[in-house]
C-alpha positions in Angstrom: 5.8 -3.9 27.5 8.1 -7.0 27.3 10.1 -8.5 29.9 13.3 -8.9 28.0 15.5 -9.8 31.4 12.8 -12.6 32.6 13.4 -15.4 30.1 12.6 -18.6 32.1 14.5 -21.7 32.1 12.2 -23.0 30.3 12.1 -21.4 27.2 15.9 -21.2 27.3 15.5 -25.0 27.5 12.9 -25.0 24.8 15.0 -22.3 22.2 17.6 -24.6 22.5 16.7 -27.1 20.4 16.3 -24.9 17.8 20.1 -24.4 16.4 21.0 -21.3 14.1 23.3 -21.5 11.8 26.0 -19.4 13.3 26.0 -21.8 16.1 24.0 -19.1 18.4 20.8 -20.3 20.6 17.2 -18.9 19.6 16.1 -17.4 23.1 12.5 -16.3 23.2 10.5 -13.5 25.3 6.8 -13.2 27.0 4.2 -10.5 26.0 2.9 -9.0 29.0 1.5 -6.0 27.2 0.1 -5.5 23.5 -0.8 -2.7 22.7 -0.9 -1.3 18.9 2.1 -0.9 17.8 3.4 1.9 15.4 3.1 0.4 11.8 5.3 3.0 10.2 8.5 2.4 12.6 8.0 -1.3 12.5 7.7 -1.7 8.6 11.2 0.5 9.0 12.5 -1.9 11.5 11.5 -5.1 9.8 11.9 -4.3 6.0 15.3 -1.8 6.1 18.0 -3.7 8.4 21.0 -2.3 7.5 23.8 -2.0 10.1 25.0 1.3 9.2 21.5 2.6 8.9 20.0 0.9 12.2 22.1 3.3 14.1 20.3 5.8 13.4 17.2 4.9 13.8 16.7 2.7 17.1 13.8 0.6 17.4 12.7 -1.0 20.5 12.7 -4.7 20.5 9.5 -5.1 22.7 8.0 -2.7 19.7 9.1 -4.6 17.0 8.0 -8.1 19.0 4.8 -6.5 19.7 3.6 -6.5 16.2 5.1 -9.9 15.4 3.6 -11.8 18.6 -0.3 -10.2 17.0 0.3 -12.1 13.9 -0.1 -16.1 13.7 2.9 -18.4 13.4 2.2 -18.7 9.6 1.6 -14.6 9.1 4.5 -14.0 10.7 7.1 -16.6 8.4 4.9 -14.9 5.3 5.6 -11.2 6.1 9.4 -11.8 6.8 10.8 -15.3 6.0 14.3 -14.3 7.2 14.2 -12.5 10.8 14.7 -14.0 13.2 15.1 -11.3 16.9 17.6 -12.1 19.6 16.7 -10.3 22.7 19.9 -8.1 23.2 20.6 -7.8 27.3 23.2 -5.0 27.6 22.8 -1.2 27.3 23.7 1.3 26.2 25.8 4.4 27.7 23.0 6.2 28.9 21.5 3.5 30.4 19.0 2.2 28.2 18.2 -1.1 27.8 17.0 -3.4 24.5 17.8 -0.2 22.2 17.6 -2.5 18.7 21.6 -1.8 17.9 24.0 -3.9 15.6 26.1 -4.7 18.7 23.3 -6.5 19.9 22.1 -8.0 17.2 23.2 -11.5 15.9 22.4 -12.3 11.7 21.4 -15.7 11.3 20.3 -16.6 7.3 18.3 -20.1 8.6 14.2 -20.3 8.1 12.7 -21.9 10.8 9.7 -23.8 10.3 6.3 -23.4 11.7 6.8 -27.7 13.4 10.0 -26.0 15.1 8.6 -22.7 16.6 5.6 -24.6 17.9 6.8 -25.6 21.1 7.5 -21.8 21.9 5.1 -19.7 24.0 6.3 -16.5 22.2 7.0 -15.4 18.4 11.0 -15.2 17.4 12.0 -13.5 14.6 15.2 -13.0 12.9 17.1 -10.1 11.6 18.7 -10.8 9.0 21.0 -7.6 8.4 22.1 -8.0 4.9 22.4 -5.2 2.2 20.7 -7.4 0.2 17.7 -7.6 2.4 17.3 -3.3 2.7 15.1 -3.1 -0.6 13.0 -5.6 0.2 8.9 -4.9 0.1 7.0 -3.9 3.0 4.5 -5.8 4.2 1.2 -5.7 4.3 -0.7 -6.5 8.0 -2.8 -8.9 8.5 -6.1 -9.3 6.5 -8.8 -11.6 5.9 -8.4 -11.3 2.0 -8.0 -14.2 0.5 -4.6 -13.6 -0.5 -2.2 -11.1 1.5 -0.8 -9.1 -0.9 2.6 -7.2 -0.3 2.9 -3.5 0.4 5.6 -1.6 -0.4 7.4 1.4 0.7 10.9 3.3 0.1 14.0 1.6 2.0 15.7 4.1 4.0 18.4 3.7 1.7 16.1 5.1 -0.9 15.0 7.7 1.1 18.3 8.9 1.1 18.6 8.7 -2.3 15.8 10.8 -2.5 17.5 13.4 -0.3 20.5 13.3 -2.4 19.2 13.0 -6.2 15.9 15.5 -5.7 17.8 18.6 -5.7 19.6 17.4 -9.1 16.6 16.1 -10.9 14.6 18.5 -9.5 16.6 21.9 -9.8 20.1 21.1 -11.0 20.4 19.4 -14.1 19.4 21.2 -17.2 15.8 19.5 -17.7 15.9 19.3 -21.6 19.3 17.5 -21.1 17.6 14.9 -18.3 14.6 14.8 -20.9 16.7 13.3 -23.6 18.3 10.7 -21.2 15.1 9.4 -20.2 13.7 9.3 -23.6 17.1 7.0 -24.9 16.0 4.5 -21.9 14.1 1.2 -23.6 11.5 1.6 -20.7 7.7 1.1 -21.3 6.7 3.3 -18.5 8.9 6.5 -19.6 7.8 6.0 -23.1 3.9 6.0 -22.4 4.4 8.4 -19.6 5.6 11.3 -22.5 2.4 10.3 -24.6 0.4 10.4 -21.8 1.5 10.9 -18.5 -0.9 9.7 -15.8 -3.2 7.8 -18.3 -4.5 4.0 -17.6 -1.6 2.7 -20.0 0.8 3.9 -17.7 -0.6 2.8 -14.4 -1.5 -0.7 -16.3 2.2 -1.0 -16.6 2.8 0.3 -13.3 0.7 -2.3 -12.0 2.6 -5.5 -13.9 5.3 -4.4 -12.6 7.4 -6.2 -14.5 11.2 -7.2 -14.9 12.9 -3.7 -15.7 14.9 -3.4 -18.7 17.5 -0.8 -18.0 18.5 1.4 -15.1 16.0 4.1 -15.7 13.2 1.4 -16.2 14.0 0.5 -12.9 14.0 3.6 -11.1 10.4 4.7 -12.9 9.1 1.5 -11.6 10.9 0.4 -8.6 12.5 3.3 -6.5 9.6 5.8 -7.5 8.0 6.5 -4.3 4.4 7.4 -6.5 4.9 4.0 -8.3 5.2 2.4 -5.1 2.1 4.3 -3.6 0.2 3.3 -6.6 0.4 -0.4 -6.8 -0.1 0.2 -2.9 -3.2 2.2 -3.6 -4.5 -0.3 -6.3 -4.4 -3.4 -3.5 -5.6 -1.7 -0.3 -9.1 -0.1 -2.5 -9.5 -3.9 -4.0 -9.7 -5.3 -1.2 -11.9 -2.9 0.5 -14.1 -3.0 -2.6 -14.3 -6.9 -1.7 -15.1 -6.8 1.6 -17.7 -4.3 0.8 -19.5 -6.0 -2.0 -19.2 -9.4 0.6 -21.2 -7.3 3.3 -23.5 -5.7 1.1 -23.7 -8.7 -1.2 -25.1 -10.6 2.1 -28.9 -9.0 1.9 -29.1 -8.1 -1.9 -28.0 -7.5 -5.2 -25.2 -5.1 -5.2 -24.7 -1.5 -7.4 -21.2 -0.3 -8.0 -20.1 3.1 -9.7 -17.0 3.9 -10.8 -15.7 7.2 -11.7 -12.8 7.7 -13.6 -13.1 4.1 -14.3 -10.1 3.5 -17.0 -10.4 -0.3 -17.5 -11.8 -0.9 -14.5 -9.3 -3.1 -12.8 -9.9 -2.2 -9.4 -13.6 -3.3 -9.5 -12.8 -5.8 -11.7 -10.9 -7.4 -9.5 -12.8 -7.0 -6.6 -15.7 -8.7 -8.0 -13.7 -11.7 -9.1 -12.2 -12.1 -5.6 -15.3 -11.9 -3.7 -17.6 -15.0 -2.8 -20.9 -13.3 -4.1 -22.2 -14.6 -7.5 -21.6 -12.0 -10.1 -24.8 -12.4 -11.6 -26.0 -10.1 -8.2 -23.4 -7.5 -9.0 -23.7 -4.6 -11.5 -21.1 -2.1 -12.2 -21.4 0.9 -14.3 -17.7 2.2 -14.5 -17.7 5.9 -15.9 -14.7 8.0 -18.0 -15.2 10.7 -19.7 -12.9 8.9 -22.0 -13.6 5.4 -23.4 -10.3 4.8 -24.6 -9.3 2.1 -22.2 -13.3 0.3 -22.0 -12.5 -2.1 -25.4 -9.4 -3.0 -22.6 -11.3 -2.7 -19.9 -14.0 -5.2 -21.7 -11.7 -7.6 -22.5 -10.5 -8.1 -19.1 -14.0 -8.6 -18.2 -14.1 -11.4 -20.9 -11.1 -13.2 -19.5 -12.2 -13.0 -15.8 -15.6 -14.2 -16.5 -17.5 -11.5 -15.4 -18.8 -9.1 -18.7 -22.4 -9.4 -18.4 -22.2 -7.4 -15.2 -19.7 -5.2 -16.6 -21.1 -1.7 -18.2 -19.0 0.9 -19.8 -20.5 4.7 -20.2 -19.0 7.5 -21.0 -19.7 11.1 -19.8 -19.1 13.3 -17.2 -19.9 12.2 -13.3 -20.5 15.8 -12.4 -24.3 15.3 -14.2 -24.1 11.6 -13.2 -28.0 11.8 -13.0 -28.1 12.2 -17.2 -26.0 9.1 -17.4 -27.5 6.9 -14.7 -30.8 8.5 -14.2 -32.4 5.9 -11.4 -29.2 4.2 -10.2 -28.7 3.6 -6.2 -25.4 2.5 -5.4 -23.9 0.8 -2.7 -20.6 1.6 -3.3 -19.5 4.5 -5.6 -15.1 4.9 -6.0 -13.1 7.7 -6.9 -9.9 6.9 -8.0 -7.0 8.3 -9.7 -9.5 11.4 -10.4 -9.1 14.0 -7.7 -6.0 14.8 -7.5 -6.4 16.3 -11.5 -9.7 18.5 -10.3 -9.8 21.9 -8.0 -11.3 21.6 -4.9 -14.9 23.7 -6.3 -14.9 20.8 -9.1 -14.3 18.0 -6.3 -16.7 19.6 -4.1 -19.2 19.5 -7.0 -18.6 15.7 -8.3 -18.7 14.6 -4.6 -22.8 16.6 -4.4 -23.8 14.7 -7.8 -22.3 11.6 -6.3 -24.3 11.7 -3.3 -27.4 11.6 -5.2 -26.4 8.2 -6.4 -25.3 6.7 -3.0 -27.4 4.6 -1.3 -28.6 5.5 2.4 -26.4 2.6 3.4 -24.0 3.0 0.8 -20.1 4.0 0.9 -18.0 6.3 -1.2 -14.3 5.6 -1.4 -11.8 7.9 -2.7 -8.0 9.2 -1.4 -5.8 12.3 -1.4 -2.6 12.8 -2.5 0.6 14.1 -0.5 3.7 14.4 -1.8 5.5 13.0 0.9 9.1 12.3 -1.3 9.2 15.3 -3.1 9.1 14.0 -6.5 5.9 15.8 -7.9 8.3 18.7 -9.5 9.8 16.2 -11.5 7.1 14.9 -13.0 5.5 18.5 -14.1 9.0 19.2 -15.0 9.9 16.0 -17.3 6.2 14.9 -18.2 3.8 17.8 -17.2 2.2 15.9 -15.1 0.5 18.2 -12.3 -1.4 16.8 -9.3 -3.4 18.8 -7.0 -2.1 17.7 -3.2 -4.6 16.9 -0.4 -3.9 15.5 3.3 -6.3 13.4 4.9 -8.0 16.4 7.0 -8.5 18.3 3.6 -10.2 15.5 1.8 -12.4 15.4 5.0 -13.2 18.8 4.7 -14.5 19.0 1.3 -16.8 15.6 1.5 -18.1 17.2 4.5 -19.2 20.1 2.2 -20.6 17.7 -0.1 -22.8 16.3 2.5 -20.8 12.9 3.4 -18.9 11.9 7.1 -15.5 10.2 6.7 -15.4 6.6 8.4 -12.7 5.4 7.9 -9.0 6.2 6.5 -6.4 4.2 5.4 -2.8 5.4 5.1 -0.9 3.0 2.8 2.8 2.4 3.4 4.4 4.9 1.4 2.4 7.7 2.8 1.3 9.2 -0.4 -2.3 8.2 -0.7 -4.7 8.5 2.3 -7.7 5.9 1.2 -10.4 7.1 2.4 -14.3 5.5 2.7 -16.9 7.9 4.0 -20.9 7.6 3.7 -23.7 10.1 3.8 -24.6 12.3 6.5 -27.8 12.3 8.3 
């Protein structure tokens, strides 16, 4: 781990120069060790600093330094502007030494500048402990996408609200009363999410994200946990979809399938933000639904990319009477499973390996209720999903005659993404 008593004349020198603004000195610390950190605890550390909640929940400072001193200089002051760690020397009454505790750590609101940490052999970082600072966004680790978009998860402070307001919402209040309060709110979401909860609408509006326009617009769009997860779900697939097409974009043309396609956005997208020529890409996306492809198609207008855009509408389970001689290199499943059993899962997963190529990848998630809101949303919008963990998902493509490769848990720990090819 670190050496957090060993700080060298030198770097004291060094830190130094660099003033804070509460008249405190910047001292630095070496890596001697780095090992993977935890992401979960360190996204807690680094995106909820709240006095009052850092008691209790203490974070090592080597851990939290660990993660930092992977990223680059630049990663670093783009994941978290405003923290700046000061290596705290005393313990506490047990003994322990560089517990990450209030006592021991100093705010300090100044940016420091890439020019003014470059003469420092490690990566400082500063906590800024404000109130204001505990909803912040999570971020995202490092990638080679070409722009690192921000993941988010619930504050601490939200998970406590979550603690607190689930057993009302959930069990307490009256739920025609709590339905008319929702429907007198001006907000986009709630409105489309009575219509038609679930539908592409509402995860379109999920995805803008936009400026809320009353308190309960803001809770549906930025304290829901499943909101969170989603816009969370929508960047981690897109930029696997990219890297994919990249890789199998290299040596030939490349196939995609969608299933459950909506507009398409997440294919959409990952076309446009690769670097292969969309005239070697083809994408049929696939809804048993075409209500969002005139959408769907004019996104494909605006980005460029329609003529290798292709809309179709039937049912993936008999994929073959829709595509009959397609081979595709990558086939997604998203925003589907969690509304099918697992027999009807099992069953679109078999038709979809007929259409995976030998090389090809399938990428699809589960869906865990990790914050407890999935009884509100049956109770206020009937809106049911079907829960899987990771190893369940696993299970059932292994059934369907695929091996799991990879999985990816994003931040709010609600989707597990996961990619998985054929088996031999």
């Amino acid at each position: 781990m670190f050496n957090l008593r060993g700080l060298t004349a030198e770097r004291d020198k060094r830190a130094a120069a660099v003033p804070l603004s509460d008249g405190r000195r910047l001292q630095t610390f070496s890596a001697n060790n780095r090992k993977t950190p935890d992401w979960e605890k360190l996204r807690f550390a680094l995106s909820n600093l709240h006095p009052r909640i850092i008691l209790r929940n203490r974070y090592s400072l080597p851990e939290i330094a660990e993660w930092f001193f992977s990223l680059t200089v630049a990663a670093a002051f783009r994941a978290c502007p405003k923290l700046v760690m000061i290596a705290g020397e005393s313990s506490d009454h047990r003994g322990n030494r560089g517990l990450f505790r209030p006592s021991r750590v100093r705010c300090a609101a100044r940016r420091l500048s890439d020019q003014q940490l470059k003469g420092c052999s490690a990566m400082p970082v500063l906590l800024n402990a404000t109130r204001a600072e505990t909803n912040r966004q999570a971020v995202a680790p490092r990638s080679s996408g070409k722009a690192e978009a921000a993941l988010e998860s619930p504050s601490m402070l939200q998970r406590a609200g979550y603690l607190l307001g689930n057993p009302l919402k959930n069990f307490l209040l009256p739920a025609g009363w709590l339905r008319r309060q929702l429907k007198l709110s001006r907000s986009p979401l709630l409105a489309e999410s009575f219509v038609r909860p679930g539908g592409w609408r509402s995860m379109e509006i999920v995805y803008r994200n936009a400026t809320a326009v009353d308190w309960f617009d803001h809770q549906a769009l930025r304290d829901n946990p499943m909101a969170m997860a989603a816009r969370n779900r929508r960047k981690i697939i897109t930029r696997k979809i990219t890297h994919l097409i990249g890789d199998y974009g290299r040596a030939s043309a490349v196939t995609i399938v969608g299933v459950g396609a909506g507009p398409g956005r997440h294919v959409q997208s990952a076309i446009v933000n690769s670097d292969i020529d969309p005239a070697r890409i083809t994408a049929y996306l696939i809804d048993l639904d075409d209500d969002a492809f005139d959408f769907g198609r004019a996104l494909a207008g605006r980005l460029g990319i329609a003529r290798c855009i292709h809309f179709l509408r039937g049912d993936a389970r008999r994929i073959r009477e829709t595509l009959p001689d397609v081979r595709a290199q990558i086939v997604k499943v998203v925003g589907l499973a969690e509304y099918l059993s697992d027999a009807q899962l099992v069953e679109l997963f078999r038709a979809l390996r007929e259409v995976v190529a030998p090389e090809g990848s399938l990428i699809t998630h589960g869906l865990v209720d990790a914050h407890g809101t999935g009884r509100f949303l049956a109770r206020m919008f009937n809106l049911r999903h079907t829960q899987r963990t990771e190893r369940h998902m696993t299970a059932l493509l292994k059934v369907a005659g695929f091996r799991v490769a990879e999985c990816v848990v994003e931040p709010a720990h609600v989707y597990p993404i996961i990619t998985a090819s054929r088996a031999a």
